[in-house]
MARSE-951756 format. One record per atom (N, C-alpha, C): residue number from 1; residue in one letter; atom name; x, y, z. Coordinates in pm, 1 decimal. Each point is the difference from the previous one (the first is absolute). Layout:
BEGIN
  pos  code  site         x         y         z
  NUM     A    CA         X         Y         Z
...
END
This chain:
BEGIN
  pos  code  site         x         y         z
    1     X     N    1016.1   -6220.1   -4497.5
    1     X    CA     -72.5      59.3     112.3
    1     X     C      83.1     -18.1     127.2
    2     X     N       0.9      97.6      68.9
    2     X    CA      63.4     -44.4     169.9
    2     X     C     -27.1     -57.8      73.2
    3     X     N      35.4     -47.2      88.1
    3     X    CA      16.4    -101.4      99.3
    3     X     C     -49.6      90.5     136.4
    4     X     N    -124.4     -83.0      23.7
    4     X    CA     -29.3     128.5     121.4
    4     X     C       8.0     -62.3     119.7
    5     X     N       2.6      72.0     133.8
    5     X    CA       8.9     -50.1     129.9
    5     X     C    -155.6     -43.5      62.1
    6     X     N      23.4     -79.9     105.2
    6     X    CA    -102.8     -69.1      32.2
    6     X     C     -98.7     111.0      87.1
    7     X     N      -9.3      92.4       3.6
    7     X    CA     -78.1      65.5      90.7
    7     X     C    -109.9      56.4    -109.7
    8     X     N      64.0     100.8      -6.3
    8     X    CA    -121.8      71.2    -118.3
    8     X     C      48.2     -51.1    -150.9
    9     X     N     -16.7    -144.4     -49.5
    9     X    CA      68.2     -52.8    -124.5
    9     X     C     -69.0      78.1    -122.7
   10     X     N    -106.9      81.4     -22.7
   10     X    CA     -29.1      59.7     -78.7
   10     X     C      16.9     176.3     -19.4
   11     X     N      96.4      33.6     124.9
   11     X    CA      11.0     130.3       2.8
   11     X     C     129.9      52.3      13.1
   12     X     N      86.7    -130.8     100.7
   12     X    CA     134.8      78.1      30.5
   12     X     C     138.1    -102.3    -121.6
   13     X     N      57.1      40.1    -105.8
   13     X    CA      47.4     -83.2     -76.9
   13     X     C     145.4     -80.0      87.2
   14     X     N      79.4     -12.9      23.6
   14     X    CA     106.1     -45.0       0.1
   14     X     C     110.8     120.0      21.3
   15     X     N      -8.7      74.0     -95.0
   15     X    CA      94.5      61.7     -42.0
   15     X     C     -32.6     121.2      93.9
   16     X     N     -75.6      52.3      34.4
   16     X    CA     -62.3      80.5      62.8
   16     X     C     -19.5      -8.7     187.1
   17     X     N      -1.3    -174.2      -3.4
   17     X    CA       2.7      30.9     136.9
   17     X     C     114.0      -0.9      59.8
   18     X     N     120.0    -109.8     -63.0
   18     X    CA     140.3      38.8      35.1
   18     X     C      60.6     126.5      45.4
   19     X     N     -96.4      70.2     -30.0
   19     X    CA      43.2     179.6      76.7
   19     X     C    -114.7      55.4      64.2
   20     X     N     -98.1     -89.0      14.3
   20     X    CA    -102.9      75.3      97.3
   20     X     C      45.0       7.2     111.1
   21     X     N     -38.6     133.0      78.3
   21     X    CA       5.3      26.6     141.8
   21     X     C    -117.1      -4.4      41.1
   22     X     N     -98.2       2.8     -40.0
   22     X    CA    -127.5     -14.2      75.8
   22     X     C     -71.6     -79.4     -72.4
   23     X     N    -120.0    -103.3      41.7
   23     X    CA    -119.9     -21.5     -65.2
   23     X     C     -75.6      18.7      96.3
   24     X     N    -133.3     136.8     -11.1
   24     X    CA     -48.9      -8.6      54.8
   24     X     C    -169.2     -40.2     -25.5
   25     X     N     -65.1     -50.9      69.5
   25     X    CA    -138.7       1.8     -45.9
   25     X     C    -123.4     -22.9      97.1
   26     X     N    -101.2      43.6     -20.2
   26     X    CA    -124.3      35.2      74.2
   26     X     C     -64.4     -87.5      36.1
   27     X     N     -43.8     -46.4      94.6
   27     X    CA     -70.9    -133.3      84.0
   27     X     C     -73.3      66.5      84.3
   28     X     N     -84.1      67.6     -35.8
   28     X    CA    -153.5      36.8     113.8
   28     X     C     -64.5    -143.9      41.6
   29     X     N     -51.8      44.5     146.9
   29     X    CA     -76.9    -124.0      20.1
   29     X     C    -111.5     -15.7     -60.0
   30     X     N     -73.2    -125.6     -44.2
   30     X    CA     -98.3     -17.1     -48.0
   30     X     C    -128.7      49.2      73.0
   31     X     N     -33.3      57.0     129.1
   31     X    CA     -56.3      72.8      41.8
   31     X     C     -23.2     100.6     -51.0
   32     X     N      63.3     117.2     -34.5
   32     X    CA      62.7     129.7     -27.6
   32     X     C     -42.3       9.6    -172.8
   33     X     N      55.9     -95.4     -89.8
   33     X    CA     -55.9      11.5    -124.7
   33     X     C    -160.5     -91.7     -50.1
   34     X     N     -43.0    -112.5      39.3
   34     X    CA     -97.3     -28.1     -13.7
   34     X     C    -104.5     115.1     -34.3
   35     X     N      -4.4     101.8     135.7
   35     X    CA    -145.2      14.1      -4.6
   35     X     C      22.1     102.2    -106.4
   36     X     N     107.8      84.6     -40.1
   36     X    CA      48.2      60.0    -142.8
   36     X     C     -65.1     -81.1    -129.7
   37     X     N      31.4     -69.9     -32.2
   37     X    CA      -4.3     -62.0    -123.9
   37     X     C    -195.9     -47.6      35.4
   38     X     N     -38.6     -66.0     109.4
   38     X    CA    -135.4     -18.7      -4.4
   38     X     C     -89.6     172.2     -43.0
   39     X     N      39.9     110.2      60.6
   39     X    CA     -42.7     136.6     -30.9
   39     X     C       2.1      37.7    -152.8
   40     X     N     101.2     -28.7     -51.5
   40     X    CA     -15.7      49.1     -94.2
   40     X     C     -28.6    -106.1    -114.3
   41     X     N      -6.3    -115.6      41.9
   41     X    CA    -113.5    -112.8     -97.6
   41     X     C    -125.6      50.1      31.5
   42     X     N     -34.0      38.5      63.3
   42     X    CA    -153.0       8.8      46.6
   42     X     C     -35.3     109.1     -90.5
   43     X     N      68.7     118.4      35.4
   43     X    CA     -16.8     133.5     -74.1
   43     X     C      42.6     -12.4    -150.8
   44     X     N      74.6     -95.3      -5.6
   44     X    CA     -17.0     -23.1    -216.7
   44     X     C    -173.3     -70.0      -3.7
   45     X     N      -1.9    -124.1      84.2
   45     X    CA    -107.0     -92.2     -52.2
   45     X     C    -140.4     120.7       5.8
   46     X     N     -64.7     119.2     100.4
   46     X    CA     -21.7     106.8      20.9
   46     X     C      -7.5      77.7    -108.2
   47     X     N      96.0      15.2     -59.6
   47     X    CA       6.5     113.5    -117.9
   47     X     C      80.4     145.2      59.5
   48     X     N      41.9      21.9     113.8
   48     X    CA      80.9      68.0      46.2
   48     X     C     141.7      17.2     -27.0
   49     X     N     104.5     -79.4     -30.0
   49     X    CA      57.7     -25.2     -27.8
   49     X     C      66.3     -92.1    -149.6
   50     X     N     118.5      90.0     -59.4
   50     X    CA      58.2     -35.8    -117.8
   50     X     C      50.6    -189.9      12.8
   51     X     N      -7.7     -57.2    -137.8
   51     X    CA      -0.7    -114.7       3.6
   51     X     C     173.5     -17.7      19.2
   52     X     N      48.7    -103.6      64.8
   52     X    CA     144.2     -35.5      -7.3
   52     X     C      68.7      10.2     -94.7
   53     X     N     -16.4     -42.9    -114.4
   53     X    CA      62.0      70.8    -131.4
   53     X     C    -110.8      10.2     -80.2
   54     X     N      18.3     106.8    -134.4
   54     X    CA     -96.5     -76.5     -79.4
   54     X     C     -51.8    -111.5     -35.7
   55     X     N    -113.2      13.3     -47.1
   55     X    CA    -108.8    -190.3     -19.5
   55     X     C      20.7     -75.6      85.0
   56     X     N      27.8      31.5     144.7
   56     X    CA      -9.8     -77.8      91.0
   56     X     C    -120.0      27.3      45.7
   57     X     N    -126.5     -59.2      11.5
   57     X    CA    -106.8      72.7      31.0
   57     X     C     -49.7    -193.6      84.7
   58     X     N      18.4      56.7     159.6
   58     X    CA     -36.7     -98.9     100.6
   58     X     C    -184.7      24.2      10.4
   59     X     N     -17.2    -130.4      -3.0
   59     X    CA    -171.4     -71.7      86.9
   59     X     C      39.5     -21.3      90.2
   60     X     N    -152.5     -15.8      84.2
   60     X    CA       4.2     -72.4      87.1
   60     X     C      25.8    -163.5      21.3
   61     X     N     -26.8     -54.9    -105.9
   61     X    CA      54.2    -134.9      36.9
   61     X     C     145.4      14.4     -25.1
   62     X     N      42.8      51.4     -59.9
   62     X    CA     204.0     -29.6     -25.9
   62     X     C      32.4     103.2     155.0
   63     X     N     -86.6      90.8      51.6
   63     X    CA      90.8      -0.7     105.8
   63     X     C     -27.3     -64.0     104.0
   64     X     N     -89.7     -71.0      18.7
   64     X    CA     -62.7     -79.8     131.5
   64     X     C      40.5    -138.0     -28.4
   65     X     N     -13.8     -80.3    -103.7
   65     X    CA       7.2    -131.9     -86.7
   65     X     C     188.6     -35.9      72.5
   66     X     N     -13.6     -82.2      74.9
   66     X    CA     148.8    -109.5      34.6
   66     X     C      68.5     -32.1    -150.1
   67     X     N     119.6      89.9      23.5
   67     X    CA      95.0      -6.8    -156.7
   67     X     C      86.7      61.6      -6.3
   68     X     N      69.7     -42.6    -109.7
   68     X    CA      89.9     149.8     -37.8
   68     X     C     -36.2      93.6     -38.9
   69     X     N    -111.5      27.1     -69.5
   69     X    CA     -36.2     102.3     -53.4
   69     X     C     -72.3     117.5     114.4
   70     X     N      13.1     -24.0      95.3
   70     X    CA     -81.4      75.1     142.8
   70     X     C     184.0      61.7      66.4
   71     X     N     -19.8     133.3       9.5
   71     X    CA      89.3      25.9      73.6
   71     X     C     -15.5      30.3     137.0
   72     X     N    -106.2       1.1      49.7
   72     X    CA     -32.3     -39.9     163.0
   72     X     C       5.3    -172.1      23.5
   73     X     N      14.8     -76.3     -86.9
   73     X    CA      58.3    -170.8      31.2
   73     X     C     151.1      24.9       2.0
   74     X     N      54.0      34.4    -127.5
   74     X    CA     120.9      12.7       4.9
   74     X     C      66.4      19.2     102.9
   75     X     N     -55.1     131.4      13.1
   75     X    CA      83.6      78.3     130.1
   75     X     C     -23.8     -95.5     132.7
   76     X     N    -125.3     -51.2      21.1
   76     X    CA      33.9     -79.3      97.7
   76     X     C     105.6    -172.5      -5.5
   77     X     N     -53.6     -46.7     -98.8
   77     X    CA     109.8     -93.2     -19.7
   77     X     C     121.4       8.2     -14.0
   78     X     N      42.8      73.2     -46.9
   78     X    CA     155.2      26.1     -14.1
   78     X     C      55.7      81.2      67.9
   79     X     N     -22.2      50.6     101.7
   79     X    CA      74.0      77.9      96.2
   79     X     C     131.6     -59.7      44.4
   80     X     N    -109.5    -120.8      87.3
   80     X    CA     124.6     -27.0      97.0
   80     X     C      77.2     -68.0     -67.3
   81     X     N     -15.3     -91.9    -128.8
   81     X    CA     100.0     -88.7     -79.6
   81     X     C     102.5      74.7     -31.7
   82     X     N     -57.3      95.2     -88.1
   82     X    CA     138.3     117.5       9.9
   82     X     C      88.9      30.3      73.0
   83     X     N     -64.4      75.0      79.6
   83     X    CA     106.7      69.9     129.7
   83     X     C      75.1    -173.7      61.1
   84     X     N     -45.5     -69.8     -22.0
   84     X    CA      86.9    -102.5      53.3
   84     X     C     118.2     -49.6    -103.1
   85     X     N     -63.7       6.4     -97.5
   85     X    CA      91.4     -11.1    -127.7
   85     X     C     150.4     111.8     -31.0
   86     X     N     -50.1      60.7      30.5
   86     X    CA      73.6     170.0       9.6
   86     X     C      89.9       9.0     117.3
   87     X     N     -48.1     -43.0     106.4
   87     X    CA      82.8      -9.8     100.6
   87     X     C     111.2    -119.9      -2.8
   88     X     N     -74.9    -130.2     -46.6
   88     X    CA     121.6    -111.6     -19.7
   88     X     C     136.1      84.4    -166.3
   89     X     N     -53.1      50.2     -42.9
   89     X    CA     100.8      27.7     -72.1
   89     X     C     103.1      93.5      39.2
   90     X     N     -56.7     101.1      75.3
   90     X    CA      47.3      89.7      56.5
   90     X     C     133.1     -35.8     127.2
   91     X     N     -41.8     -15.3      90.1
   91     X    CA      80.1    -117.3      38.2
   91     X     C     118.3    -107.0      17.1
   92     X     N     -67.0     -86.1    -143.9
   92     X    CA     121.1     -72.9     -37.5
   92     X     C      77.0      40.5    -114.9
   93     X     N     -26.4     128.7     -64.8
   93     X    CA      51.6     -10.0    -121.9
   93     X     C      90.1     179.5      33.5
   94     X     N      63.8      11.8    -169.7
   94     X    CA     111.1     114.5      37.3
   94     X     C     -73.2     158.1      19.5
   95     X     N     -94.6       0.3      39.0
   95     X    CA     -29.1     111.6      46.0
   95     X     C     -32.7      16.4     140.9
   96     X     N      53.4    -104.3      80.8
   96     X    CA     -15.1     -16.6     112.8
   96     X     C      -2.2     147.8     118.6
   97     X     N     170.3      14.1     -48.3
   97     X    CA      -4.2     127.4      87.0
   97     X     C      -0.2     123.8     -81.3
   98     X     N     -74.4       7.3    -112.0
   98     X    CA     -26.1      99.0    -123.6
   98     X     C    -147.3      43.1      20.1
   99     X     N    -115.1     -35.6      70.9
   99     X    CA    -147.2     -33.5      21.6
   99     X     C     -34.3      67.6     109.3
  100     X     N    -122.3      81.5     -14.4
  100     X    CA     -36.5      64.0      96.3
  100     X     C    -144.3     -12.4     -81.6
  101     X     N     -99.8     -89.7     101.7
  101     X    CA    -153.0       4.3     -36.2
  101     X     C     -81.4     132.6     108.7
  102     X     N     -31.6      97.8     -76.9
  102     X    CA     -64.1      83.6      50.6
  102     X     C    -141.6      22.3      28.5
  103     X     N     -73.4     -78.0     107.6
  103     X    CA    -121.8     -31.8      35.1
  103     X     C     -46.0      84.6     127.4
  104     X     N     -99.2     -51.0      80.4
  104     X    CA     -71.2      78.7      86.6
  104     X     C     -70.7      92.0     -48.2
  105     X     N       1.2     105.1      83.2
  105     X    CA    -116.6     130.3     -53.9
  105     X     C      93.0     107.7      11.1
  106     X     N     132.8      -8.1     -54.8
  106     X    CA      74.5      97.7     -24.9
  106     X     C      84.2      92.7      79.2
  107     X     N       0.6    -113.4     122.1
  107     X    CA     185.8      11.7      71.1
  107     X     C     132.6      14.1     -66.4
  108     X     N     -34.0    -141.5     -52.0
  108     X    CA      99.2     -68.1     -81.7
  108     X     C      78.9     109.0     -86.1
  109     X     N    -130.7      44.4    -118.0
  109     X    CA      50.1      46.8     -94.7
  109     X     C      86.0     143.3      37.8
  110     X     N     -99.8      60.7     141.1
  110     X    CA      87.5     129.3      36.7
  110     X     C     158.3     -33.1      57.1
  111     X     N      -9.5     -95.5      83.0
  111     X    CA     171.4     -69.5      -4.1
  111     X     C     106.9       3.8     -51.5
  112     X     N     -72.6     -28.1    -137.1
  112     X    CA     109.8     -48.3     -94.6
  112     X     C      33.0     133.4    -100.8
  113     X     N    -126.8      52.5     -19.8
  113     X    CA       5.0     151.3     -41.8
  113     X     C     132.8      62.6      62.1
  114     X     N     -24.9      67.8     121.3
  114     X    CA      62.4       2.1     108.4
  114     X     C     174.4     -71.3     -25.7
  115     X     N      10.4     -75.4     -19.5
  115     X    CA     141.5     -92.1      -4.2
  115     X     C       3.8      54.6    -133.7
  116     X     N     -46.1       3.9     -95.3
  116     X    CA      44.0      47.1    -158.3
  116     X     C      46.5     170.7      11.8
  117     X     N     -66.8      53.9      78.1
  117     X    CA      13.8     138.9      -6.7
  117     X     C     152.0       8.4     118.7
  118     X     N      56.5     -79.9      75.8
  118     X    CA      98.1      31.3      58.4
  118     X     C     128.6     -87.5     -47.0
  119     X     N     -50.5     -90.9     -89.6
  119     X    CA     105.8     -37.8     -97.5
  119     X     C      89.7     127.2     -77.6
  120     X     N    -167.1      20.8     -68.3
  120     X    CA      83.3     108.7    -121.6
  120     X     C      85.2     103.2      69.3
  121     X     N     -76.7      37.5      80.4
  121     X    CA      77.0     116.1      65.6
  121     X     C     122.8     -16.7      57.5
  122     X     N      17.5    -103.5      49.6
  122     X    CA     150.8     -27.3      43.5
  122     X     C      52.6     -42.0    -147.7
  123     X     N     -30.3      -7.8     -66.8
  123     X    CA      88.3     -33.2    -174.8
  123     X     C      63.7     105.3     -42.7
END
């Protein structure tokens, strides 16, 4: 098996990032996606909405109930550990100046859009 780098250790192998030019990835504020994911728990628990995958079929206690099994806990507990986690790797490790976290409400992403489309074109 490969030897992967410390940032995304389950996605970017070794071999692969030695030639990355970009890693990029999505960091909305937790403002911005919360009330997403609360909408459309509501509208599964409701009957409005398709279940997350099949036989995933949420109650009300697994989504209200303090756990893992609640993805309105989740999402609040693990936000900020992450993004702090993500950022210390980011950072100190070799994707330093390879990293572009694309957050806000979609400045960012037009930016960089923007910078990709005047790359190519000068290529």
């Amino acid at each position: 098996m490969p030897r992967t780098s410390s940032v995304s250790a389950h996605l970017v192998p070794d071999t692969t990032s030695r030639s990355l030019t970009d890693h990029s990835g999505l960091d909305p504020p937790f403002i911005q996606y919360f009330p997403r994911i609360c909408y459309r728990t509501f509208a599964r628990l409701m009957g409005y909405g398709e279940p997350c995958s099949p036989g995933c079929d949420e109650s009300w206690k697994s989504v209200f109930a303090p756990g893992e099994e609640s993805i309105l806990w989740w999402s609040w507990t693990h936000h900020t550990p992450h993004r702090q986690r993500q950022q210390a790797e980011i950072t100190s490790g070799e994707f330093r100046a390879k990293t572009r976290r694309l957050g806000g409400w979609g400045g960012e992403l037009e930016g960089w859009v923007k910078d990709v489309q005047e790359m190519v074109r000068t290529v």
